[in-house]
TIRO-791914 format. One line per 8 residues: their letters; for each residue x, y, z of N, C-alpha, C. Coordinates in steps of 0.05 Angstrom, whole numbers, plus 5000, padded with zeros to 4 digits. Each point is the difference from the previous one (the first is absolute). Layout:
# residues N
A	X/Y/Z/X/Y/Z/X/Y/Z ~ ...
END
This chain:
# residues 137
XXXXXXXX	8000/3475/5312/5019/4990/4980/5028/5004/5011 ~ 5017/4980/5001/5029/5002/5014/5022/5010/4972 ~ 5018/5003/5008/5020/5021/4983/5024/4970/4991 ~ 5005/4996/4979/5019/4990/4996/5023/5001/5016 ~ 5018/4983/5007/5021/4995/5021/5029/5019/4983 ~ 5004/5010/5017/5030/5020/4981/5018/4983/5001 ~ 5006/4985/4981/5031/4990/4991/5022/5008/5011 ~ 5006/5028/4999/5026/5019/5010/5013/5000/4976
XXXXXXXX	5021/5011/5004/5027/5008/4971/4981/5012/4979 ~ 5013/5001/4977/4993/5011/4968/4976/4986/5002 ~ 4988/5017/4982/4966/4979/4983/5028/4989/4982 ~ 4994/4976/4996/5003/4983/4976/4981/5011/4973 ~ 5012/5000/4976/4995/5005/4980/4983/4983/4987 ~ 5019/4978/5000/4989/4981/4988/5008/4971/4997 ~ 4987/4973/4998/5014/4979/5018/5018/4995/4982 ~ 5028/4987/5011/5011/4984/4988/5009/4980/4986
XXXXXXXX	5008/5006/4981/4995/4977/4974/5026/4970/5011 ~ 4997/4977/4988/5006/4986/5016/5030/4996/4992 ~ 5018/4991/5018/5028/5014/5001/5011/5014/5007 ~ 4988/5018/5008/4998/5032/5000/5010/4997/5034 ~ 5031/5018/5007/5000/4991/5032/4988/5036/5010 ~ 4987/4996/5023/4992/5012/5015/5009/5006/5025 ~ 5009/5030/5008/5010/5006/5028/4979/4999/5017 ~ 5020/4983/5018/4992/5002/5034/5019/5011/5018
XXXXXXXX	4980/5003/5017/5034/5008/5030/4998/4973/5022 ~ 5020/5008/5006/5006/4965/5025/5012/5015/5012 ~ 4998/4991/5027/5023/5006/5035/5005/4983/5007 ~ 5024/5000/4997/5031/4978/5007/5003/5012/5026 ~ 5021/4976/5008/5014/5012/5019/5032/4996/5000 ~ 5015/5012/5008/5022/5010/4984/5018/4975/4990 ~ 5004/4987/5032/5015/4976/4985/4984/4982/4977 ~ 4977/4999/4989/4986/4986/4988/5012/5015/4967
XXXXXXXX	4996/5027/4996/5008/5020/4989/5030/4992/4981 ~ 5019/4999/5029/5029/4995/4999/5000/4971/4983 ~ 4988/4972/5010/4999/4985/4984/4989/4995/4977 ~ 4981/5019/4990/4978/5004/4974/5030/5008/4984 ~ 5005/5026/5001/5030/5007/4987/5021/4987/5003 ~ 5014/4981/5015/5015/4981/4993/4993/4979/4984 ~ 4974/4990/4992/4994/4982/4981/4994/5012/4976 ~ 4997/5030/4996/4989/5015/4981/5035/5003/4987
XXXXXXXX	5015/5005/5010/5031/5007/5003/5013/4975/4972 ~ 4995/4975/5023/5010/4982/4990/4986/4984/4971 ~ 4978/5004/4997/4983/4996/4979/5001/5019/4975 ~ 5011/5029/5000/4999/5019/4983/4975/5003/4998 ~ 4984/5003/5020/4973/5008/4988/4995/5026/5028 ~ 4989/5018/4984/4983/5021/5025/4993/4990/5026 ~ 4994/5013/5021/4981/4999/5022/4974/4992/4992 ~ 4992/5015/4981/4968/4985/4992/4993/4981/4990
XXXXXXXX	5025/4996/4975/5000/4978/4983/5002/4974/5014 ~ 5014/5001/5023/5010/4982/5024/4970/4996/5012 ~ 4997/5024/5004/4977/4980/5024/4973/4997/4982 ~ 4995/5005/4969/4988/4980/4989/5007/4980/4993 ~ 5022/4991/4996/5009/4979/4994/4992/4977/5018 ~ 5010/5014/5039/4990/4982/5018/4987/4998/5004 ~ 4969/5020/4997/4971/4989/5001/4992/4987/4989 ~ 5005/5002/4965/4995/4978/4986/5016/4963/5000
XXXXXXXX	5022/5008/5011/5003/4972/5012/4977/4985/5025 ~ 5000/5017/5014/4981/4987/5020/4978/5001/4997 ~ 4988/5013/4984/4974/5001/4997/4986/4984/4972 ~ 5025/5005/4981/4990/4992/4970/4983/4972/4999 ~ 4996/4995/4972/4988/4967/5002/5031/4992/4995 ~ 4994/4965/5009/5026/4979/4994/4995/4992/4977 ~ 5024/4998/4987/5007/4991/4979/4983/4981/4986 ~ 4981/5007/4974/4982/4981/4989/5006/4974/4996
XXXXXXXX	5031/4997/4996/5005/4977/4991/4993/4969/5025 ~ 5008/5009/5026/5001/4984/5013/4975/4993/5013 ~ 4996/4979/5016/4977/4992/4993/5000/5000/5036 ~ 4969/4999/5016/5015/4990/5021/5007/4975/5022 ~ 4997/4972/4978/5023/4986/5012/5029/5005/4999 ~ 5013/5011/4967/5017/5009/5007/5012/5020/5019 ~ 4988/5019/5011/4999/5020/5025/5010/4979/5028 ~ 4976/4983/5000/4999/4984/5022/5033/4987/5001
XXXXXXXX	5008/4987/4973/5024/4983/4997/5022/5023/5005 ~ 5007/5019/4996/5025/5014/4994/5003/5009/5037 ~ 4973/5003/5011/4991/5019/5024/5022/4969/5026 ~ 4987/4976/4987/4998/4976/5013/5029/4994/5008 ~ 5013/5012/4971/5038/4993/4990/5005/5019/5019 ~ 4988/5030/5000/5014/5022/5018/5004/4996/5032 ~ 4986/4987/5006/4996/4992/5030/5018/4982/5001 ~ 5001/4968/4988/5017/4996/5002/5036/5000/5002
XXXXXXXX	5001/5010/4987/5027/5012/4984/5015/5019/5033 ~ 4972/5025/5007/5012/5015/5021/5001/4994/5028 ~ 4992/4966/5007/4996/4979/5022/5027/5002/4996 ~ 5002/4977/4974/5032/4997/4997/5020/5010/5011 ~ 4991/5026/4986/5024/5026/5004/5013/4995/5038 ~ 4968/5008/5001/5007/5002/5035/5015/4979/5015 ~ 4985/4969/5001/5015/4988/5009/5030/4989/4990 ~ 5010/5011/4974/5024/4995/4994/5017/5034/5015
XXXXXXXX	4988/5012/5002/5008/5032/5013/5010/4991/5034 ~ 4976/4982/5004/5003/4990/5037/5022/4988/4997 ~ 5010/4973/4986/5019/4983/5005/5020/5014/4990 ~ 5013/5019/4990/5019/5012/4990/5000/5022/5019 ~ 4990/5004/5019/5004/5016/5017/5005/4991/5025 ~ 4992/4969/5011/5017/4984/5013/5027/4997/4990 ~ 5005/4990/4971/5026/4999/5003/5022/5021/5002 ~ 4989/5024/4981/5012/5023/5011/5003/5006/5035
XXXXXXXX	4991/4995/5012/4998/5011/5031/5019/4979/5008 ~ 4998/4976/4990/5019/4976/5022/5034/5018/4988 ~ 5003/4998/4971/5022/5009/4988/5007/5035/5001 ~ 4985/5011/5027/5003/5025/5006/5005/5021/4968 ~ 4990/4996/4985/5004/5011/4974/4979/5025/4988 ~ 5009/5024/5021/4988/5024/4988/4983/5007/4976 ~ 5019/4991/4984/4980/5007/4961/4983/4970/4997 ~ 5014/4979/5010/4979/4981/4996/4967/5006/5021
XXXXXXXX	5006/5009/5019/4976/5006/5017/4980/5025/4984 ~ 5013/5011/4986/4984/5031/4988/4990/4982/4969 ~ 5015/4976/4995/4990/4989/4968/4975/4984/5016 ~ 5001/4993/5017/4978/4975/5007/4981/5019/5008 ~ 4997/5031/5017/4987/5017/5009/4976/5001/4966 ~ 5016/5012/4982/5005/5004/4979/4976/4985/4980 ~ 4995/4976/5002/4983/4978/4994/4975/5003/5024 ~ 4996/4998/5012/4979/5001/5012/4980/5033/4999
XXXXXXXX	5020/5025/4995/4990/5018/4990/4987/4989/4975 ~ 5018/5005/4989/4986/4994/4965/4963/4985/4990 ~ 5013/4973/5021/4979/4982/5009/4970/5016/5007 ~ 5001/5020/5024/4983/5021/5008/4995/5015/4982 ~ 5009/5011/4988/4993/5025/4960/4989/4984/4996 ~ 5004/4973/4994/4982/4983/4974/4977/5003/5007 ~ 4992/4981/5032/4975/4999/5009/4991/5031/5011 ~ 5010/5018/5000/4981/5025/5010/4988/5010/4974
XXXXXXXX	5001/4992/4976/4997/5009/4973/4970/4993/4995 ~ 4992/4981/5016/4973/4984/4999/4988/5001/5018 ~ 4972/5004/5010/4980/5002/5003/4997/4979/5032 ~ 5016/5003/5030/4999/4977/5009/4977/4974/5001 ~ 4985/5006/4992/4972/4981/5003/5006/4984/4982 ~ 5011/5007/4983/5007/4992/4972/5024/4970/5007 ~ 5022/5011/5016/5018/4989/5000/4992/4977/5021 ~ 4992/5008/5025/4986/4980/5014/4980/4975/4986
XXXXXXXX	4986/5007/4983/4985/4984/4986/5014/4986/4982 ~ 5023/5001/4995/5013/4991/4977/5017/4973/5022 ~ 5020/5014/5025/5007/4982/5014/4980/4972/5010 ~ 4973/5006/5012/4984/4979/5004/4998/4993/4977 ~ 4989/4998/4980/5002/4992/4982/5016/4978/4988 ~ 5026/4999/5010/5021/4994/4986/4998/4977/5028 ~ 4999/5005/5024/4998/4983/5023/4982/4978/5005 ~ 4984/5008/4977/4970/4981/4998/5018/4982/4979
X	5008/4994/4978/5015/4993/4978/5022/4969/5018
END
């Protein structure tokens, strides 16, 4: 007869009722840490409250309401929109460069960043599939 597997920590008492939040431990690493508390900072919410907040963003369910063609449509607008971005970021960064224009070169820089946040927000398979997609069209 084999021995039940030891859990580690406290015996638990008794399970938790639902709602009910439950400690865990996590290992960060520091700069990860540093940015957990700058969004905890700026949010008014704890360290913990923060990084439930961010699990439950990434992990939660999506929003009942939407359906998912709508997903597909908003996902479809997002790609497009941050193409845009970019190649209006490229040509505004030609003309900044011909018109040697310092702040105009860091605004055009500026757009093509932004452009990158949108699409790193998503899933690249996601976004690739969305571009063919739109190429097939």
């Amino acid at each position: 007869m084999t021995k039940p597997k030891n859990r580690g920590g406290r015996p638990r008492t008794r399970e938790p009722q639902p709602g009910q939040r439950i400690t865990i431990s996590v290992r960060l690493t520091a700069r990860l840490k540093a940015l957990l508390a700058e969004a905890a900072e700026r949010s008014g919410r704890s360290l913990s409250q923060e990084a439930e907040f961010l699990i439950e963003k990434a992990l939660g369910p999506e929003p009942a309401f939407a359906t998912e063609e709508q997903w597909a449509y908003v996902l479809e607008r997002t790609v497009l929109v941050s193409d845009l971005m970019t190649r209006m970021g490229a040509h505004l960064l030609s003309k900044a460069s011909e018109a040697k224009d310092p702040a105009g070169i860091e605004e055009a820089k500026g757009f093509e960043t932004h452009a990158k946040a949108i699409l790193e927000s998503f899933p690249p398979g996601l976004v690739a599939a969305v571009r063919k997609g739109r190429a097939k069209k």
